[in-house]
Residue frames as qw, qx, qy, qz and C-alpha x, y, z in Angstrom:
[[0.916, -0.320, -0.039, 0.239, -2.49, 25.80, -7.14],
 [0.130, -0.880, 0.402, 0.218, 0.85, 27.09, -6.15],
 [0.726, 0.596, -0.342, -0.028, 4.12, 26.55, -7.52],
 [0.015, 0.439, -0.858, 0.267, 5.55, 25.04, -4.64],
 [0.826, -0.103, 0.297, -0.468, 2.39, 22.79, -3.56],
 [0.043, -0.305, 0.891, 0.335, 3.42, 19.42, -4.80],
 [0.685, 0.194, -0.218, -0.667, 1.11, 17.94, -7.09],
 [0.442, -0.089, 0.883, -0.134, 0.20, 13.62, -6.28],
 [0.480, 0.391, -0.498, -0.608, -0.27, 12.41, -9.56],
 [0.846, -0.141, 0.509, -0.068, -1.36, 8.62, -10.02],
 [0.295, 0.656, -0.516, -0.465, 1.01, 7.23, -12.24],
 [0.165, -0.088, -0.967, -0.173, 0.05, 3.01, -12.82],
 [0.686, -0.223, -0.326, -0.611, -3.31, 1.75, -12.83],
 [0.907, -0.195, -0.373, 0.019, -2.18, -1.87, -11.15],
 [0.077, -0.830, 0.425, -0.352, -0.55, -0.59, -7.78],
 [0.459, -0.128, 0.879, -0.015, -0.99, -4.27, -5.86],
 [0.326, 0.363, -0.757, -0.434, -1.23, -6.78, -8.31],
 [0.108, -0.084, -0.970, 0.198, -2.62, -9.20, -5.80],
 [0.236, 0.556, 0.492, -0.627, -5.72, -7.47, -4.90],
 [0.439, 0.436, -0.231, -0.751, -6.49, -5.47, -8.04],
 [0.314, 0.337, -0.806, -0.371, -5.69, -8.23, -10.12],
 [0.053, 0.438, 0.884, -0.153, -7.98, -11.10, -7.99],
 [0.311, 0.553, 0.485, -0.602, -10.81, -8.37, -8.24],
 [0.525, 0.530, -0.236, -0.623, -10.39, -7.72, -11.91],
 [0.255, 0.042, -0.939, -0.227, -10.16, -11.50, -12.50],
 [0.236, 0.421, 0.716, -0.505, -13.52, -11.78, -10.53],
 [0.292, 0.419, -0.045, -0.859, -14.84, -9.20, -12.78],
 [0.207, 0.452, -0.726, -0.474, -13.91, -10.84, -15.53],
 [0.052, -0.139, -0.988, -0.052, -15.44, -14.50, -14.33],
 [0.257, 0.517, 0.631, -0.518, -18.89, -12.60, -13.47],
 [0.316, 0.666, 0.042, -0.675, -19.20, -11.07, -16.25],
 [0.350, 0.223, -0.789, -0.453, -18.59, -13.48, -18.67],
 [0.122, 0.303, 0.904, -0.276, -21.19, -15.82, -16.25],
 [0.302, 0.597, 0.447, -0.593, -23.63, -12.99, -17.00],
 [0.431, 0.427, -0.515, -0.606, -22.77, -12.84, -21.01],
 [0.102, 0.022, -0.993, -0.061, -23.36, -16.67, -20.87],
 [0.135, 0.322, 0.702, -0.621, -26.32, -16.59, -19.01],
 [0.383, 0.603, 0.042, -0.699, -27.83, -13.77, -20.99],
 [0.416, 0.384, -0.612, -0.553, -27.10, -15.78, -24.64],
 [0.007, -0.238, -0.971, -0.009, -28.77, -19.50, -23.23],
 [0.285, 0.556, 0.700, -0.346, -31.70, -17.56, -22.63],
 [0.156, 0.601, -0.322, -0.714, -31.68, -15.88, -25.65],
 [0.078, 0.104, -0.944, -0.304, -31.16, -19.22, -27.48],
 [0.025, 0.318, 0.945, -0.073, -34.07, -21.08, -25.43],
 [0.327, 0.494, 0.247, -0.767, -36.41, -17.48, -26.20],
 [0.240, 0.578, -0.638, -0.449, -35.68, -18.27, -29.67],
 [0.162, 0.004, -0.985, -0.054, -35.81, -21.64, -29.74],
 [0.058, 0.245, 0.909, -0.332, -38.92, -21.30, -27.92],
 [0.416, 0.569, 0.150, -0.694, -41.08, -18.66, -29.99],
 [0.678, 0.386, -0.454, -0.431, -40.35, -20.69, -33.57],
 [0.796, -0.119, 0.590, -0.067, -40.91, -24.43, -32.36],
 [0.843, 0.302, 0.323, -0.307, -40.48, -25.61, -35.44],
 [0.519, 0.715, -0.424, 0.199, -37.13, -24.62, -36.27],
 [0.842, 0.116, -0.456, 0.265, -34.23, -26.81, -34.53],
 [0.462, -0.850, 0.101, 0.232, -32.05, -25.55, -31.71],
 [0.636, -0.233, 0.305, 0.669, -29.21, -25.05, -34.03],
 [0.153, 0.642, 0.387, 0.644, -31.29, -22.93, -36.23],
 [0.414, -0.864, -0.278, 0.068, -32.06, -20.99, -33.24],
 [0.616, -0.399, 0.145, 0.663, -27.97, -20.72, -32.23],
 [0.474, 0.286, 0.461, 0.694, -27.73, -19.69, -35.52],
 [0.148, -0.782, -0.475, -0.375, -30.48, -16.89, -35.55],
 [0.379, -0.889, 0.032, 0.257, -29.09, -15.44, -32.03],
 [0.581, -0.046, 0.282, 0.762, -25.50, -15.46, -33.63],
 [0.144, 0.644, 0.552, 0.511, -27.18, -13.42, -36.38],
 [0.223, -0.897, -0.148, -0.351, -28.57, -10.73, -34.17],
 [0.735, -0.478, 0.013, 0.481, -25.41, -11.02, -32.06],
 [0.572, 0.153, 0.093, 0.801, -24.02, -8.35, -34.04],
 [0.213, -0.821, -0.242, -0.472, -26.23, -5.87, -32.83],
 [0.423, -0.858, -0.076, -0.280, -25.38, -5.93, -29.68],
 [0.880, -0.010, -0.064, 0.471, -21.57, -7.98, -29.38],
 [0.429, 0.544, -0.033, 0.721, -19.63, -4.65, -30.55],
 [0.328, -0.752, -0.055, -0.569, -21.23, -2.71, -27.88],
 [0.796, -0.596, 0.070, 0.084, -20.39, -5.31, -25.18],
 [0.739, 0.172, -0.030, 0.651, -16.54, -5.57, -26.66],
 [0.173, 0.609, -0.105, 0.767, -16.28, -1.76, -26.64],
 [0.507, -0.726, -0.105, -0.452, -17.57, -1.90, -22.94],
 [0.920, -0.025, -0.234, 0.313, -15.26, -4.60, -21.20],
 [0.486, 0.026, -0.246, 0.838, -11.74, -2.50, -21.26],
 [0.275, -0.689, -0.076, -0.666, -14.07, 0.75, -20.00],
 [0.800, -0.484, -0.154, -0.321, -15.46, -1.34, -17.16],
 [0.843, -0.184, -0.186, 0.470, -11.84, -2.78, -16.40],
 [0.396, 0.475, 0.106, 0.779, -10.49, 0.50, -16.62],
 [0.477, -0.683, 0.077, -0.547, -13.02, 2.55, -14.65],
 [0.881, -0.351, -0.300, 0.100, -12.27, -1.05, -11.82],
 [0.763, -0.024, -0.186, 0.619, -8.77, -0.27, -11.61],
 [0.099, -0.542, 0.108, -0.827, -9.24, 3.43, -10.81],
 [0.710, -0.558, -0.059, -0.426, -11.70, 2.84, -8.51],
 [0.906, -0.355, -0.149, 0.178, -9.91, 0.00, -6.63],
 [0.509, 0.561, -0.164, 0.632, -6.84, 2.49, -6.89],
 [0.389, -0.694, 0.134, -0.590, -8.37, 4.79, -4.12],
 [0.853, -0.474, -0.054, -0.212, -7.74, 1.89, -2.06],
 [0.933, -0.070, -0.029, 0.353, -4.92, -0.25, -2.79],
 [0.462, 0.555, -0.187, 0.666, -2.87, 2.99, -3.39],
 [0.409, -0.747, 0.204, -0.484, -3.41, 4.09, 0.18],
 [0.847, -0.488, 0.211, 0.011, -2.35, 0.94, 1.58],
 [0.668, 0.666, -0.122, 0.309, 0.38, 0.84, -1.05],
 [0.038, 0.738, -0.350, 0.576, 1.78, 4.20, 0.63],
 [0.561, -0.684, 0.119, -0.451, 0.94, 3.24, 4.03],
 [0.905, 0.241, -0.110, 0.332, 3.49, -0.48, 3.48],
 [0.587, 0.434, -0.146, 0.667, 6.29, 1.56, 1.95],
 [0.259, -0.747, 0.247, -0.561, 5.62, 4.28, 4.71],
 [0.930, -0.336, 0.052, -0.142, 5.72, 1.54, 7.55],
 [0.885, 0.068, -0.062, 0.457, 9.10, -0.21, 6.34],
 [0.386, 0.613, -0.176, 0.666, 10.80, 3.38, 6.11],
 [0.489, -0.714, 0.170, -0.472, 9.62, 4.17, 9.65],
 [0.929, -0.347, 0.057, 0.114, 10.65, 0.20, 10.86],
 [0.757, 0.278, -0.010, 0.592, 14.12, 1.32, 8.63],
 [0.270, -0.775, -0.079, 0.566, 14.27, 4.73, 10.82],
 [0.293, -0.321, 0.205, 0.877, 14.03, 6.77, 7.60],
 [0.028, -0.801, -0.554, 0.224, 10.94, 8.38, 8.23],
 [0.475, 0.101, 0.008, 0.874, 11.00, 11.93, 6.21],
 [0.278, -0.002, -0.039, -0.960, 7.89, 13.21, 6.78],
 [0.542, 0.122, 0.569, -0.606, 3.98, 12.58, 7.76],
 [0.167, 0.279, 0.888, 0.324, 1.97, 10.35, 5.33],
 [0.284, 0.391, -0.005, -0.875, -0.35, 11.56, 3.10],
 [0.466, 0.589, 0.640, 0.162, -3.53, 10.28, 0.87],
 [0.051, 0.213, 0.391, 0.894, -4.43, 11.83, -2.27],
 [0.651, 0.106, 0.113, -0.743, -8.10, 13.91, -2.64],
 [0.831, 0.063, -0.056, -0.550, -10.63, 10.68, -2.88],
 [0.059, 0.359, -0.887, 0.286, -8.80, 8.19, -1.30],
 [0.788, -0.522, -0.109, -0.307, -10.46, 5.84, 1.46],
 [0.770, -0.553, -0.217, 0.235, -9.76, 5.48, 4.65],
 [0.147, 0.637, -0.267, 0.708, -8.03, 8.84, 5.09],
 [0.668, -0.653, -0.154, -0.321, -8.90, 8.55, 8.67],
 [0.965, -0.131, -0.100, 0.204, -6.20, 6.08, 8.77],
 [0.459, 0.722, -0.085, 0.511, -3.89, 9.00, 7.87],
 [0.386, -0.713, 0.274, -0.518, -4.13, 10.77, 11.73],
 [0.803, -0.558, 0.188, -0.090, -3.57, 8.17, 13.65],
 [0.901, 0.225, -0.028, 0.371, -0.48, 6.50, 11.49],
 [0.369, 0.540, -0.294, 0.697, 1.60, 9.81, 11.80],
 [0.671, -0.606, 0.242, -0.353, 0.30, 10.24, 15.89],
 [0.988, -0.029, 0.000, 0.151, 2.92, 6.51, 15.94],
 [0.681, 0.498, -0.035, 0.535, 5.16, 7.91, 13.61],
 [0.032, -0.839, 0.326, -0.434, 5.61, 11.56, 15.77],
 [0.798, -0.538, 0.257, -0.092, 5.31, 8.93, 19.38],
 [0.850, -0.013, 0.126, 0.512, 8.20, 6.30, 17.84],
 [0.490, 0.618, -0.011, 0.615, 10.28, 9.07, 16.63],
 [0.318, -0.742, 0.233, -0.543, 10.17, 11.14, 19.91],
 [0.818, -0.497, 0.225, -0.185, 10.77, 8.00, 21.66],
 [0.929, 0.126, -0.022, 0.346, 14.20, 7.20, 19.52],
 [0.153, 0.707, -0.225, 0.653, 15.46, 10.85, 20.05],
 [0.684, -0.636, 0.232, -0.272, 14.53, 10.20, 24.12],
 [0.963, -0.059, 0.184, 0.186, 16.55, 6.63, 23.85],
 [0.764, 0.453, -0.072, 0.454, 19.27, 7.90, 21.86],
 [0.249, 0.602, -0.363, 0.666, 20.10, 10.79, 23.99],
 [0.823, -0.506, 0.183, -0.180, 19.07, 8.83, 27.20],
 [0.941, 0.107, 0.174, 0.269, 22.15, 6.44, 25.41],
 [0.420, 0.651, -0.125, 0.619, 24.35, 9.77, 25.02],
 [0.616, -0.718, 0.147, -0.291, 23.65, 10.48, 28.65],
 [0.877, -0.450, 0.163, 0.040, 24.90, 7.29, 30.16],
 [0.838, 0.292, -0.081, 0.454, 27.94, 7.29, 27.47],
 [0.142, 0.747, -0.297, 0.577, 29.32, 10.55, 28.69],
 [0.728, -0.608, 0.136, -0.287, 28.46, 9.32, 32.04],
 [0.983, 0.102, 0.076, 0.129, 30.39, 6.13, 31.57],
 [0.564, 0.692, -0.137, 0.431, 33.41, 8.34, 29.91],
 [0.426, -0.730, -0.025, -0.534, 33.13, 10.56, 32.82],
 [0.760, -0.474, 0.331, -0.297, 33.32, 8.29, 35.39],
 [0.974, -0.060, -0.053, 0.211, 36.03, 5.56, 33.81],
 [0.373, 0.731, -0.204, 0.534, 38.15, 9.25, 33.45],
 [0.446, -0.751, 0.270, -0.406, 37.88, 9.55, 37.35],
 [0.968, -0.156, 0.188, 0.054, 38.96, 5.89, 37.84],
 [0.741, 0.257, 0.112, 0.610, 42.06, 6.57, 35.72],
 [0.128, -0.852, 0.222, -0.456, 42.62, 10.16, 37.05],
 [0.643, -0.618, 0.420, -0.168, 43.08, 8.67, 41.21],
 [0.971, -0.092, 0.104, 0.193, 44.64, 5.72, 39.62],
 [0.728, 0.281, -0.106, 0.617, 47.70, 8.16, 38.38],
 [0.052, -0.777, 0.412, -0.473, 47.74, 10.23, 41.23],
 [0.808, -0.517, 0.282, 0.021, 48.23, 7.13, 43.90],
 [0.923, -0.201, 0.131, 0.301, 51.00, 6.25, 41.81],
 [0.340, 0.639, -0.069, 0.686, 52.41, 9.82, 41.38],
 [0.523, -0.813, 0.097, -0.238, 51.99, 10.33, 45.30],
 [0.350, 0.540, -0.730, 0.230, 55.13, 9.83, 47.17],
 [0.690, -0.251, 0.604, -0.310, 53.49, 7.45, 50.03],
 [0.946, 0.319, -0.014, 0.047, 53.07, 5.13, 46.57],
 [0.659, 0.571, -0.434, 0.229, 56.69, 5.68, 46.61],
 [0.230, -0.577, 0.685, -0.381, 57.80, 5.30, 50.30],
 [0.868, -0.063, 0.333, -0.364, 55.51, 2.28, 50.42],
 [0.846, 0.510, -0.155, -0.004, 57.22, 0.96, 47.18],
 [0.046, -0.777, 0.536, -0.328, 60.93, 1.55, 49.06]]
């Protein structure tokens, strides 16, 4: 890569807060449904291969072997939230840009085309947003000097109106008439 190329770095994990954050609170409720899930039937296997021991001896007993396999799910969790928020990055950071691009264009201070990173989605979205951006922008340079036009015009033409108006009353009929 050159040394002038500029390099798009991601630099936060949580870009919208609304989105990421509802999807990694989803996570968060499915996957604790499925750790639930997965320890009642555990219990009632348990419970159900040594009738003869209680269903608190059972609890007990999965506790017990819960240490086999607890650590493994604890050490997995912030991965799985981790890997989420990348992943859901590719998105929310495109629409992120595409916002903050949007207001600067509605705030006419548009410096340049929008741009996704490599492995975005919905790069597609990329071509047509700056096709707007080039069309509005040509069409405020057309308006503005369509609006320089008519002002010079305007200048132009209130200069003639005040030109004839001080030669009729530098003409000397304005003065015989005045007599």
């Amino acid at each position: 890569m050159s040394s002038s190329a500029t390099v798009l770095l991601r630099q936060q994990l949580l870009i919208d807060r609304h989105v990421q954050g509802c999807l990694l609170w989803r996570t968060a409720l499915y996957s604790t449904a499925c750790g639930l899930y997965f320890f009642i039937i555990l219990i009632f296997t348990e419970w159900m291969s040594h009738p003869d021991s209680t269903f608190v001896e059972s609890l007990f007993s999965c506790l017990d072997e819960s240490i086999y396999w607890a650590p493994g799910l604890m050490l997995v969790v912030p991965v799985v939230a981790y890997d989420l928020l990348k992943l859901t990055n590719r998105f929310a950071g495109p629409f992120f840009r595409l916002r903050r691009e949007m207001k600067r264009l509605v705030d006419n201070d548009s410096e340049r085309p929008l741009s996704f990173r490599d492995g975005d989605y919905w790069v597609e979205i990329v071509d047509d947003f700056n096709t707007v951006r080039e069309e509005l922008m040509e069409l405020r340079k057309l308006h503005a000097n369509q609006g320089s036009d008519l002002r010079e015009a305007e200048i132009r033409q209130s200069k003639l109106f005040t030109d004839d108006a001080d030669e009729e009353s530098e003409s000397p009929e304005s003065y015989a008439v005045g007599s």
